[in-house]
N, C-alpha and C positions, 0 to 999 in steps of 0.2 A: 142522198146519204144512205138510204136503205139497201141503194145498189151497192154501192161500195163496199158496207157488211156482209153484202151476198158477197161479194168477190171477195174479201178475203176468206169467209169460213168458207171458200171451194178450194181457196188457194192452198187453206192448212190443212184438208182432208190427204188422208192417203189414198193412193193411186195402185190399181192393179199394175201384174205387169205388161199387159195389152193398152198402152196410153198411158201406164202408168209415172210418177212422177220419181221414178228410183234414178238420181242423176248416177249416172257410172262415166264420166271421164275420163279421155285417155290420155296418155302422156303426154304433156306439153302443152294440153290446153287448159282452157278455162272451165270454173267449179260452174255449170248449168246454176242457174237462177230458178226456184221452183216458181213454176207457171199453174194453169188449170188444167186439164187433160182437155183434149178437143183431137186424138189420133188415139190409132192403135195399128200395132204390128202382126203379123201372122208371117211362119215359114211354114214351106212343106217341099220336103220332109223333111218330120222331123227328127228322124234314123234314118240313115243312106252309109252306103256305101262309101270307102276316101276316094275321092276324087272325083265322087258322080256332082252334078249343079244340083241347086238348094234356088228355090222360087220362091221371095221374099217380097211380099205386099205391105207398104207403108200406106194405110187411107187416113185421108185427112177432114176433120169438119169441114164446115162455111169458118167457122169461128176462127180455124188456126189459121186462115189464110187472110184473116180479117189484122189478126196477129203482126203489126209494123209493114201491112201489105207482103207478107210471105207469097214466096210464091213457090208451086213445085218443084224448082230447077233447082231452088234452096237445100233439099233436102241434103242432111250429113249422115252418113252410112260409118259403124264402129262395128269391124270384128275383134273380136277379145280386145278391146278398148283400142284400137289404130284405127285410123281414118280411113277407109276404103274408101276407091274413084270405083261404084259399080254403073251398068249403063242402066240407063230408064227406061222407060216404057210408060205414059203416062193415062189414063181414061177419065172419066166422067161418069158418075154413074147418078142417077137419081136428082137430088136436090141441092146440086152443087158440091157433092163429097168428091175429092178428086184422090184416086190411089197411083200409088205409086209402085211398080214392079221392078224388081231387081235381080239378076241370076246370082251365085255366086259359087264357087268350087268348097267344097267340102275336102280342106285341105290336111285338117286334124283330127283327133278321134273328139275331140269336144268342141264346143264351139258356142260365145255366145253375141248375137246380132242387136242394135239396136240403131235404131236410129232419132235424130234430132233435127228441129226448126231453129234457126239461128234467131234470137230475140235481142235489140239493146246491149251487143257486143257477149251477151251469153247465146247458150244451146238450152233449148225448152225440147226436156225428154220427151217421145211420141210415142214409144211404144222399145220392148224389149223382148226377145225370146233367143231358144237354147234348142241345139242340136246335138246328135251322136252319129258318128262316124265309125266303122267298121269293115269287117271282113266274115261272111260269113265258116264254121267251123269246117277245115280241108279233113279229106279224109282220115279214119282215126287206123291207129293198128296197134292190139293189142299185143305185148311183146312177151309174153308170158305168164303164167300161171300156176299157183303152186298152193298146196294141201298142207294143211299141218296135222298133229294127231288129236289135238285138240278139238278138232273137227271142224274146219271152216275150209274156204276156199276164197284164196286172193289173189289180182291179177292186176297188172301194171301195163298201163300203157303209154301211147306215146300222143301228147295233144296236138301235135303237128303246130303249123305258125301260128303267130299271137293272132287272134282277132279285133281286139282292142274293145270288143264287148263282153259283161256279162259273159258265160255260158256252163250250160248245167252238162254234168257224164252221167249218163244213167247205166250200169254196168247190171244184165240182168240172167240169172243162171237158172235150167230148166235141167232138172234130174232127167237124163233118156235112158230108153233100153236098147240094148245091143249099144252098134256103134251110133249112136244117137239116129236111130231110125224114126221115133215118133216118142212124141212126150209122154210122159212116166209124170212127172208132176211141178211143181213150179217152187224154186230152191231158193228163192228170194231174190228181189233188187236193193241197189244199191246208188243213192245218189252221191256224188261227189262234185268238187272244183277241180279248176283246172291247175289249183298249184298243187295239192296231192298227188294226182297221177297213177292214185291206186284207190282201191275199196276192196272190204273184205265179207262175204257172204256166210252165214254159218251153216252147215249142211250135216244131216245124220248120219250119212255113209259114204265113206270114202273109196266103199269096192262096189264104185256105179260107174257109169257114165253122164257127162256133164256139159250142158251146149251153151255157151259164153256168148253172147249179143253187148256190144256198147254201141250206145249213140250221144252224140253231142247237141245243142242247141243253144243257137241265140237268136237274136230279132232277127238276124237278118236271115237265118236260113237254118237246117239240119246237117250232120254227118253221121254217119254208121260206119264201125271197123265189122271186117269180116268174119262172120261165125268160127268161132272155134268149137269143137269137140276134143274133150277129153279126159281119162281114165283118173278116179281118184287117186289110186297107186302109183299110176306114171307118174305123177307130180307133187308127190312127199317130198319135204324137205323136214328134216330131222333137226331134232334141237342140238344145241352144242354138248359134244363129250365134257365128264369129268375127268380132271388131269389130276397125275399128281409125281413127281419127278425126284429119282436120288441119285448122286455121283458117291463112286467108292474109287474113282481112277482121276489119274490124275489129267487124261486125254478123251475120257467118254461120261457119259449117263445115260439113266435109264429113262425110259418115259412110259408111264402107263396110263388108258382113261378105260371109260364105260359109257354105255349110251345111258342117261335115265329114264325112269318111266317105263320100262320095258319097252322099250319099241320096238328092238329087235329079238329076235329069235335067235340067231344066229349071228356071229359078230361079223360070219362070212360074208351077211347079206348089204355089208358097207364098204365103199374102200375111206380110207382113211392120207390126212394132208396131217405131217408134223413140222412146223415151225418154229424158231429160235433165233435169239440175237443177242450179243452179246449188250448188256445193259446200258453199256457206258457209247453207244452203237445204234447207229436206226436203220440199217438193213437186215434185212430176214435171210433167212436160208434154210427152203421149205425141204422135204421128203417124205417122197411118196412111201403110206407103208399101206401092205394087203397084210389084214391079218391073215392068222395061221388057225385051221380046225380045230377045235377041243383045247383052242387053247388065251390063256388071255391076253387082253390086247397089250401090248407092248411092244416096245425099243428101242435099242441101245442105239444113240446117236455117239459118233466116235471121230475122230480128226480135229478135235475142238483141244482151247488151247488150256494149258495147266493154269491155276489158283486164279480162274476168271467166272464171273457171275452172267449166268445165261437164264432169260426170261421164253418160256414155252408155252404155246398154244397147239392144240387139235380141234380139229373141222372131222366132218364125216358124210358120205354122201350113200345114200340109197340104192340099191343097184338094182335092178327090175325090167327082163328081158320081153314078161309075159304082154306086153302093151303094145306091140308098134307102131300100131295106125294111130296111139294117142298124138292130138296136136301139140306135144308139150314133152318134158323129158324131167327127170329128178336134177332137186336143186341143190347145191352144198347147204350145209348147214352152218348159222356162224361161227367166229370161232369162240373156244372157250373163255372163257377166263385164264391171266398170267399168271403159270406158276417159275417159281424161281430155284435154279439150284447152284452151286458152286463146283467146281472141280479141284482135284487136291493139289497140292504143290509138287513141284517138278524142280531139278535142278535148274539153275541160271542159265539160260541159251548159250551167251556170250558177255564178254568179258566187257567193265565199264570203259565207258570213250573217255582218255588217259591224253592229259597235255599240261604242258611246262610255261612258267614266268619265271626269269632269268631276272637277277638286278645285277648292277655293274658291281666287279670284283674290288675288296676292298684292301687296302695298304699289305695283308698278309697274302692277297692272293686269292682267297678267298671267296665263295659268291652263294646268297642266300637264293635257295631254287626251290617254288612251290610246286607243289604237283597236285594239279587239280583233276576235277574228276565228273562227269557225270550221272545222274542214277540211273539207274535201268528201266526200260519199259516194262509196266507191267506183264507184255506178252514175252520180256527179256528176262525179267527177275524168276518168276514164274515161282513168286513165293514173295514173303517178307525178309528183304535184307536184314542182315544180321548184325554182319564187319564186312570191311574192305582190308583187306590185308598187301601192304604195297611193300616190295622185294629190292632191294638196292644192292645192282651189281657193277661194282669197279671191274676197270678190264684186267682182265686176266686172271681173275678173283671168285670166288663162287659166291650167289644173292644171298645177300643177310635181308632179313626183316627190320626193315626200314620205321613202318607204323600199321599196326595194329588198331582201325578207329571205327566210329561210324559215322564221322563228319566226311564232307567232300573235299577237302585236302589236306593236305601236311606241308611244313615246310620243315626245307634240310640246309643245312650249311655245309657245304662242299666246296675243296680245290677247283678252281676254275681249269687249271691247267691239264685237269684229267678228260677222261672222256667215259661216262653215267652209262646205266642202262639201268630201267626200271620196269620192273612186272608188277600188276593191277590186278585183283581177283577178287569176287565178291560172294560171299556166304549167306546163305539160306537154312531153312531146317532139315531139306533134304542134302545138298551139297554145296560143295565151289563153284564157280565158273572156271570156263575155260579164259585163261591170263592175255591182259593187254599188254602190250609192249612200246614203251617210248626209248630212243637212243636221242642222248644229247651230246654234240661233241665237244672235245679241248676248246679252250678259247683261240689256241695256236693254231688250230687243226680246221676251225672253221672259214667255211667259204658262201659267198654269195651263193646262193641256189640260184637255177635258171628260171629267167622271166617265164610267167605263166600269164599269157593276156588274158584280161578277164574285161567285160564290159557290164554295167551298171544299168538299171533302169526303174522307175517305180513302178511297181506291181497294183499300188494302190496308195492312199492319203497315209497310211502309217505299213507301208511293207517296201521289199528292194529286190529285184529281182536280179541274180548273178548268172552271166551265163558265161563259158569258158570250151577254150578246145583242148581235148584231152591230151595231155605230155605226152610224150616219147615213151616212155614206160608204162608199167602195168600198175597204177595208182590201187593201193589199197585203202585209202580211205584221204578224206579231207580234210583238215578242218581252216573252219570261217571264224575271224578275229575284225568284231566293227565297235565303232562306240564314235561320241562325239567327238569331231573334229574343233577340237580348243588351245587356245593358245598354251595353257595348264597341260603339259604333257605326261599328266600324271592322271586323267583320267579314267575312271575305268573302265570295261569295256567287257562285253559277252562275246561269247564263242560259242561253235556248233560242231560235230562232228556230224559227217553222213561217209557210206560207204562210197568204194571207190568207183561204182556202176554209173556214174550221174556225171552230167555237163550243164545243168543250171539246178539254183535251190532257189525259194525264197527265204528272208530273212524277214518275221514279223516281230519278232521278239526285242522289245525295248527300242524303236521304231516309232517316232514321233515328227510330224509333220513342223518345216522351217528349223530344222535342226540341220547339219553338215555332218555326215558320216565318213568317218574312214574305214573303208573294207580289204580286208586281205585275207587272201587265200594261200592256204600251204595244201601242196598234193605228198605224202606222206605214202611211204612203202618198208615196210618191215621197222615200222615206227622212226625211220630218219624220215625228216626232211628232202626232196628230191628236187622239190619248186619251187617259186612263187610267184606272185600279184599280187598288188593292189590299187586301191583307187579310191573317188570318194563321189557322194553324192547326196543329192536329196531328195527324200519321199513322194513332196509338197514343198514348194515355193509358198510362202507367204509373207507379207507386207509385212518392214522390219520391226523390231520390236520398239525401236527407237530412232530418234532422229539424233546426228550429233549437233555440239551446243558452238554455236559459234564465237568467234573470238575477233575481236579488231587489233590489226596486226601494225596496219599505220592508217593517220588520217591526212588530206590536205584539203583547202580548201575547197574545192572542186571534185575531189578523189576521197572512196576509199576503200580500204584493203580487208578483205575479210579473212578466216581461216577456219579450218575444222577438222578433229580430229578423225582417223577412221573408228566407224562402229567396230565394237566388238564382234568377233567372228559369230560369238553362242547369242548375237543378237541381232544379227544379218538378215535372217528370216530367207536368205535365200542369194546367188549372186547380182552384188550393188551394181546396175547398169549407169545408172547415172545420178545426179545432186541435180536442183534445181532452186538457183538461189532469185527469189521473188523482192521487190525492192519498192517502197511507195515514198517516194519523198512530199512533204507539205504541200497541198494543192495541186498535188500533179496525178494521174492515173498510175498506179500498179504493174510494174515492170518485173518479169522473169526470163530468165537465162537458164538453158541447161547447159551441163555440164557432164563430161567424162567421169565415172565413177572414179577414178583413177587420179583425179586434181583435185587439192587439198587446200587452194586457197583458188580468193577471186579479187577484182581488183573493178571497183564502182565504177565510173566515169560520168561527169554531166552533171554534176551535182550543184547545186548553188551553194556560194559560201555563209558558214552561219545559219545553218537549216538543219532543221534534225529530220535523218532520213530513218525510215522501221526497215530492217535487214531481217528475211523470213530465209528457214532451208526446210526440204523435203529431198528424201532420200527415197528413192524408188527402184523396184527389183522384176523379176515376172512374174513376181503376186501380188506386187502391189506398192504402193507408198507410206510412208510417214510422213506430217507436219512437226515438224521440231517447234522451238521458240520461237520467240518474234526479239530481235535485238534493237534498240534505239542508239543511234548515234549521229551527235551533232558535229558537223565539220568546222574547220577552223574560219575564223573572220580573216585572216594573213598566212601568208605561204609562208615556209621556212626561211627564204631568201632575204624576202622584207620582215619577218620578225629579228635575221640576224644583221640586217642592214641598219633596221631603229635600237636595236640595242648596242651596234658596234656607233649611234653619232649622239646617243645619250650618253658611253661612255667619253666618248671623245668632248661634249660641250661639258660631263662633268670634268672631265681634268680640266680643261680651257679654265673653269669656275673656278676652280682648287689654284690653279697658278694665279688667277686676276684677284682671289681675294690672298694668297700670301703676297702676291706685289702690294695689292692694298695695306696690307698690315706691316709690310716694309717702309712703305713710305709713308703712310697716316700713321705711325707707329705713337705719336704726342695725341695726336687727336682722336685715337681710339684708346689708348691707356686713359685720356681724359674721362670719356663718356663710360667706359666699362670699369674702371679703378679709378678713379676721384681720388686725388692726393688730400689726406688731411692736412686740413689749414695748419701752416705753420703762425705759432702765435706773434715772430718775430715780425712776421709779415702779415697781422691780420688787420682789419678796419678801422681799430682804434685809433692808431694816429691820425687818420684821415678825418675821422668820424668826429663834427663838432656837435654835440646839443646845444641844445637852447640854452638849458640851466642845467647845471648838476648841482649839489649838494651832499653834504656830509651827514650822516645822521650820525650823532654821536651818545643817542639815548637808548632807553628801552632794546637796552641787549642785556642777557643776561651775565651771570661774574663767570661765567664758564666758556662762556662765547666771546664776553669781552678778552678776557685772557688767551683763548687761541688768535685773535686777530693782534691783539700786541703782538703774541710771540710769533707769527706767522706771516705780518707783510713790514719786510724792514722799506721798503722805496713805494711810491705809489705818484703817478704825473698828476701835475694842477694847472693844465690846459684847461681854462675856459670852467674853472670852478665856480660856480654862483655865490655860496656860501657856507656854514658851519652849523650843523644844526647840533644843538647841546639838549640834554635830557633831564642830568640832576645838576643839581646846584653847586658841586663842586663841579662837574665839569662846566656848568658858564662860567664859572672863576677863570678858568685855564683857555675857554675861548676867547676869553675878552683880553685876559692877556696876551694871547697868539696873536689875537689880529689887530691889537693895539702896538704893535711892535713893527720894526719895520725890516724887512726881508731882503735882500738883495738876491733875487732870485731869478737873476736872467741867465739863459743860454745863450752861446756866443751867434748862437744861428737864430733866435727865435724873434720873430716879427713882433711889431706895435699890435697887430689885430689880433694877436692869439691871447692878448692881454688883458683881462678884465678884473674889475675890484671884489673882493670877494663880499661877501652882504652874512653877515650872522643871523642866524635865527635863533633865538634860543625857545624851546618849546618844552615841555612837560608832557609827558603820559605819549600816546598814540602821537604818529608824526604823521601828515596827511600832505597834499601839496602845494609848498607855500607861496604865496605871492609876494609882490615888493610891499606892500602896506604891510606885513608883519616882520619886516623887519627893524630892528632896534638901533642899529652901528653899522654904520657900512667904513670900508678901511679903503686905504688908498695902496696897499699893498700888493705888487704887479710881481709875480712869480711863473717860472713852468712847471719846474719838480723840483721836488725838496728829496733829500735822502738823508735819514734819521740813520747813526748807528753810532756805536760804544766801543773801543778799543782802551788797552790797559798802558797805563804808562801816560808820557806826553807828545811822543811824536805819534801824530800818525799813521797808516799804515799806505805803502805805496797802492799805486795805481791798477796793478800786475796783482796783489793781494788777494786773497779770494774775500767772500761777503765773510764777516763772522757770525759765529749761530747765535742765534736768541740763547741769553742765558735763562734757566730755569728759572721759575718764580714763583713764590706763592700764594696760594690761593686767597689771601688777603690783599695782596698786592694789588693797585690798580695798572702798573706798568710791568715791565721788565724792571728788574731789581738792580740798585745801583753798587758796585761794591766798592768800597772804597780805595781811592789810587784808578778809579776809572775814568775816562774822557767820554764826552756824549759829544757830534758832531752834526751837524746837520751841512750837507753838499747837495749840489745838483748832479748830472748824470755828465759831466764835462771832470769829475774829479776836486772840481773845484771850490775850497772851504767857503761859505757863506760868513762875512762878515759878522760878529757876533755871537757865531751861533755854535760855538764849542763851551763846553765849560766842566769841572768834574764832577765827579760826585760828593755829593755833600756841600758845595760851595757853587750856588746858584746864582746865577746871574743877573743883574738887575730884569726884573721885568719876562725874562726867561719861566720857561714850564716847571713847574714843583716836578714832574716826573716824566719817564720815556712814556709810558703809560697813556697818557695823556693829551698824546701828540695826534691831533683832532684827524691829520691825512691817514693812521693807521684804524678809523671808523669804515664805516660801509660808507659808499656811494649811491646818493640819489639821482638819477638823472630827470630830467624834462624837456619836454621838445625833442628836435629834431636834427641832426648834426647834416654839417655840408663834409663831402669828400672834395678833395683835390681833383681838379680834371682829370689829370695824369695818372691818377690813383697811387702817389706815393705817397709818403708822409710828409707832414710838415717840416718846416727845420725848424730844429731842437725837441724831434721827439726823440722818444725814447734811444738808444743804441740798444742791439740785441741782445747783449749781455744780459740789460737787466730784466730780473725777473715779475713778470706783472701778470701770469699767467690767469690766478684768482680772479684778479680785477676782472679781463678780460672776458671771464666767464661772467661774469657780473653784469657787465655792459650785455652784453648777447640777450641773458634771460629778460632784461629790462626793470628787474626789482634788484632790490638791494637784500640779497637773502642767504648768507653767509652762516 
């Protein structure tokens, strides 16, 4: 355990860097694993020379090779952290240390070595060291030397090639006498570097002689430049002159300086450099001046141009014949400080560059004509413009003053049909200029100029380079008319004027890359028009500003059609070479087509029906391309053909439909009116005659005197098929039942059967009627009837057959019947017309056994029925029902609901 602890506290110890543990990896491999030290490195040399070999010993313990059995063939060699293959050389020395030797070229000015034992898929660092490579210092040569009055002495030389080491200039100066025969005394040194390239010695007199030694050093070796001697005087350079500078002309100035400090004695003892440049300007334009004796320095600098600002400098140089074995010669002085002055104004050189915009003549004849202008260069104006004064001369007519301004143009309203001349002249505070002249001719009178070829080029990303061969004539000047080429033919546009000495300009002005220009040139002589050209072009090509947007033109199931409009020209970016329409339908790979910039639509193919395909465009030029939208369109599930093929056999089986169901409703015309209009039952023809109960009965009670009175005056006839019995309520009406059915009826129809005939049974009941059975009745009668019909006519015959029914007469409300008046007949018949035996008699004179009143006549009660009635097979009536005539509607509603509820 104890050893253990020893290995790790050796393991965390830090390590020199001879065996030391500093892992330095190089690219690509792996971070070394810290080990114990058991090696160490040594190189020699460790300064050389580039390219001479470097002898590098790797020694190793017993312990490192103990180390996963390493062995020295192991060994890993890293310069500046890359893996080097060096060769070996292996020995033995002592108690098993084994070193390892390696050459290597000293390839760089630095350099650091180290090598590694491969441990456990890492490197266990051995040792580490560093090298310097150079060039010892090549010869030096001082390139001159110069004195100031300050009192020093400084000199500048040349370090010759890099060394890539370190190295010190020692620049060392010895006051001599005579011409440096033997030393006088020692003027100081001076150390320096090699990025100065100078040093400066201070010395007390400058009318000596002065012997200049440098030498260089570095590790690797020495250099010395060759002695110089020389004179403090030979090698003055003088501080810079004061300037100071006036213009009183409008074409010169004066410039005068001094030397400060007194340096000189005489102004003689210098020549003098005067330079200038006009401010707005970066070249110079020096002259040489020698001053003059007894007199001071100064000079008129003259040829310079009117109301322009000129910046001036003087230099001065020492002139000193008495020296000439000195190794050195005087040096300029720098220059001074910039002084400024202006010159005065001058009239205007020449006159403003003068040109015309025409617009089309209006209904009079008419045409508004601008005349534009531009301003003068400053070396033109040669002052502050003031007015432009423009002169308008009809022909044959002397120039009026047109416009008086100080804007650059006017516009005039003038006859088209004439023919213009206009003079241009511009004012200062000294004068006018000399007059531009523009001639504009009739509209009638004008002609095509002759073609002027011009060809186009770009110059650069925003310029156009025009070049042309000169007309047939003697072209006084030119002018260039460019601007965007747009569909808007109203854009506007810059122009230039240049003289007529030129056969190419450039045009940089308003010049934008992926734009389309149109250029035209006019060559102009005594202010007409003589020529022209033009053309068009661009600066720069670039990738359009836009894609256009596409459009589905038709689809089919299989196909489709696409289209697109062309880009706008101001958004071309450049000429369209071609479209490239890209296409990816559902689960298939991305499909593109180019296309001719020139073709406006495209036409899919291949498509599955019922799939939605993504339709992409890019438009591309020779700057580049656009990606437009992406369009989605699903194709159809059926072709035109078969969509007009199912729609022309749905219309055809709809009419087939339309005819088979009006034949249907022609011929089913009963059995469809049946089911969709149901005829209301006629009552003549309804179930009742068919229809037997069990039992019916009369209830002849518990109604009230208001109910009873609507049913007297409301059923004159009522049938008595298969009536059960008479149910009575108060005790005057059993009086009247007992006499009804105690009496005997002769009530048969000439048709009506034995079975339809049954006895009628009385009930007579008090209060609530409920449904009776045979044990409650009292009397049964032997009376066999069908129908009875009750009615009252005046007089004693009769009324025929053909007769209508007569109406209930009024009665009232006390009344229990219809009222009897007197001189009236009461009859009772059956529905054959036929009088009932008995059963008439008048009013007032009742008849044995007969009813006290109509009233009373038990068949004009409500009907009770019970049970359940048999129809006819055949569903007719019985014989001796009713004839249609008579009216029984009530009843029949009665029978239907199944109560008696009147």
């Amino acid at each position: 355990m104890w050893l253990n602890l020893m290995l790790s506290w050796i393991f965390s110890l830090g390590i020199s860097r001879s065996g030391a543990n500093s892992l330095r990896p190089g690219p690509g491999s792996r971070v070394p694993t810290p080990q114990p030290s058991c090696g160490m490195l040594s190189l020699h040399p460790t300064v050389a020379c580039l390219g001479t070999p470097l002898m590098a010993s790797c020694t190793l313990d017993p312990s490192c090779l103990q180390i996963g059995h390493a062995r020295p063939g192991d060994i890993v060699w890293r310069l500046n952290g890359e893996t080097r293959q060096l060769p070996l050389n292996q020995s033995i020395v002592g108690n098993g240390t084994v070193t390892v030797v390696s050459v290597l070229q000293a390839e760089r000015s630095r350099g650091e070595l180290s090598c590694y034992l491969p441990h456990r898929s890492s490197l266990h660092l051995l040792g580490l060291a560093e090298y310097q490579a150079g060039v010892p210092p090549a010869e030096l040569q001082v390139e001159h030397c110069v004195s100031f009055w300050g009192g020093n002495i400084t000199c500048y030389w040349d370090p010759g090639p890099e060394t890539y080491l370190p190295t010190t200039y020692t620049l060392h100066v010895t006051e001599e006498a005579g011409r440096c025969l033997w030393k006088f005394r020692d003027a100081g040194t001076c150390v320096s570097s090699r990025e100065s390239r100078s040093c400066t010695i201070p010395v007390e007199n400058l009318f000596a002689s002065f012997q200049v030694r440098l030498t260089a050093v570095n590790l690797l070796g020495r250099a010395s430049a060759a002695d110089k001697c020389v004179h403090g005087m030979s090698i003055v350079k003088l501080s810079p002159p004061e300037v100071s500078a006036t213009a009183d002309r409008s074409d010169c100035f004066l410039v005068a300086w001094r030397q400060p400090n007194e340096e000189l004695l005489r102004v003689t003892d210098a020549r003098y450099e005067i330079r200038y440049r006009d401010v707005d300007e970066a070249s110079w334009t020096q002259v040489d001046v020698t001053a003059a004796e007894d007199a001071p320095a100064s000079k008129d600098v003259c040829g310079v141009s009117p109301f322009t600002s000129y910046s001036i400098q003087v230099r001065a140089l020492y002139q000193s014949d008495a020296f000439p074995w000195s190794d050195g010669g005087p040096s300029w002085s720098a220059w001074s400080h910039e002084r400024f002055v202006r010159t005065l104004p001058a009239v205007p050189s020449r006159g403003p560059a003068l040109w015309r915009r025409i617009a089309t003549p209006d209904s009079d004849g008419r045409s508004e004509i601008i005349l534009m202008w531009k301003p003068l260069q400053p070396k033109e104006a040669n002052g502050r413009i003031l007015t432009y004064s423009l002169r308008w001369q009809p022909r044959g007519q002397p120039a009026v003053l047109a416009c008086l301004t100080r804007s650059l143009q006017c516009a005039l309203e003038l006859p088209a049909s004439e023919e213009h001349t206009f003079f241009l002249t511009a004012s200062n505070s000294v004068g006018e200029s000399p007059a531009s002249k523009l001639s504009i001719p009739a509209v009638q009178a004008q002609a095509v100029p002759p073609p002027l070829p011009v060809l186009v080029s770009p110059a650069s990303d925003r310029s156009l380079l025009l070049q042309w061969d000169p007309p047939g004539f003697a072209a006084a000047a030119y002018i260039f008319e460019w601007g965007r080429a747009s569909e808007n033919r109203r854009q506007n546009s810059s122009w230039r004027y240049e003289l007529g000495n030129i056969s190419r300009v450039i045009l940089a002005e308003a010049i934008e890359p992926g734009y389309l220009y149109s250029l035209t040139i006019f060559a102009l002589s005594d202010g007409a028009v003589r020529a022209a050209g033009s053309t068009s072009a661009y600066s720069k090509q670039i990738a359009p500003f836009r894609a256009p947007a596409l459009h589905p033109t038709r689809v089919w199931p299989s196909q489709v059609e696409v289209q697109w409009e062309e880009v706008p020209l101001e958004e071309q970016g450049g000429f369209i070479r071609n479209y490239t329409i890209s296409y990816e339908e559902q689960g298939k790979d991305t499909q593109a087509v180019v296309v001719n910039g020139s073709v406006r639509r495209y036409l899919i193919a291949g498509l599955a029906p019922d799939s939605v395909v993504r339709v992409g465009i890019s438009v591309s030029n020779d700057g580049g391309s656009t990606q437009g939208s992406v369009l989605s369109i699903r194709t159809r599930s059926l072709d035109d053909g078969k969509v007009e093929l199912l729609l022309s056999s749905l219309c055809v089986g709809l009419v087939v439909l339309l005819i088979t169901a009006a034949l249907a409703c022609v011929l089913k015309h009963p059995l469809i009116q049946g089911c969709l209009w149901p005829q209301v039952p006629d009552p003549a023809k309804s179930h009742l005659a068919s229809w037997l109960p069990q039992k019916m009965w009369l209830d002849l009670g518990n109604f009230p005197a208001e109910q009873s009175r609507k049913q007297r005056a409301g059923y004159p006839d009522f049938p008595f098929w298969g009536v059960s019995g008479i149910i009575c309520g108060q005790q005057e009406e059993e009086m009247m039942c007992k006499f009804f059915l105690e009496s005997t009826w002769a009530a048969e129809a000439s048709s009506a059967g034995d079975k339809y005939r049954q006895p009628l049974q009385t009930i007579l009941l008090r209060g609530d009627v409920t449904t009776p059975d045979h044990s409650q009745a009292r009397r049964q009668s032997t009376v066999e009837y069908s129908t009875v019909i009750i009615w009252a006519y005046p007089g004693d015959a009769p009324p025929s057959s053909t007769a209508p029914w007569p109406q209930p007469t009024p009665q009232s409300p006390e009344s229990s019947g219809p009222s009897c008046e007197p001189g009236w007949r009461i009859c009772f018949q059956n529905p054959t017309w036929e009088p009932l035996d008995g059963s008439c008699w008048r009013c007032g004179q009742q008849p044995d056994g007969g009813p006290a009143s109509l009233g009373a006549f038990p068949l004009l009660r409500t009907l009770v029925v019970e049970g359940s009635g048999d129809l006819q097979p055949n569903g007719d009536h019985p014989a001796g029902a009713l004839s249609p005539m008579t009216p029984y509607r009530p009843l029949e509603r009665d029978l239907r609901l199944g109560h008696a509820s009147e």
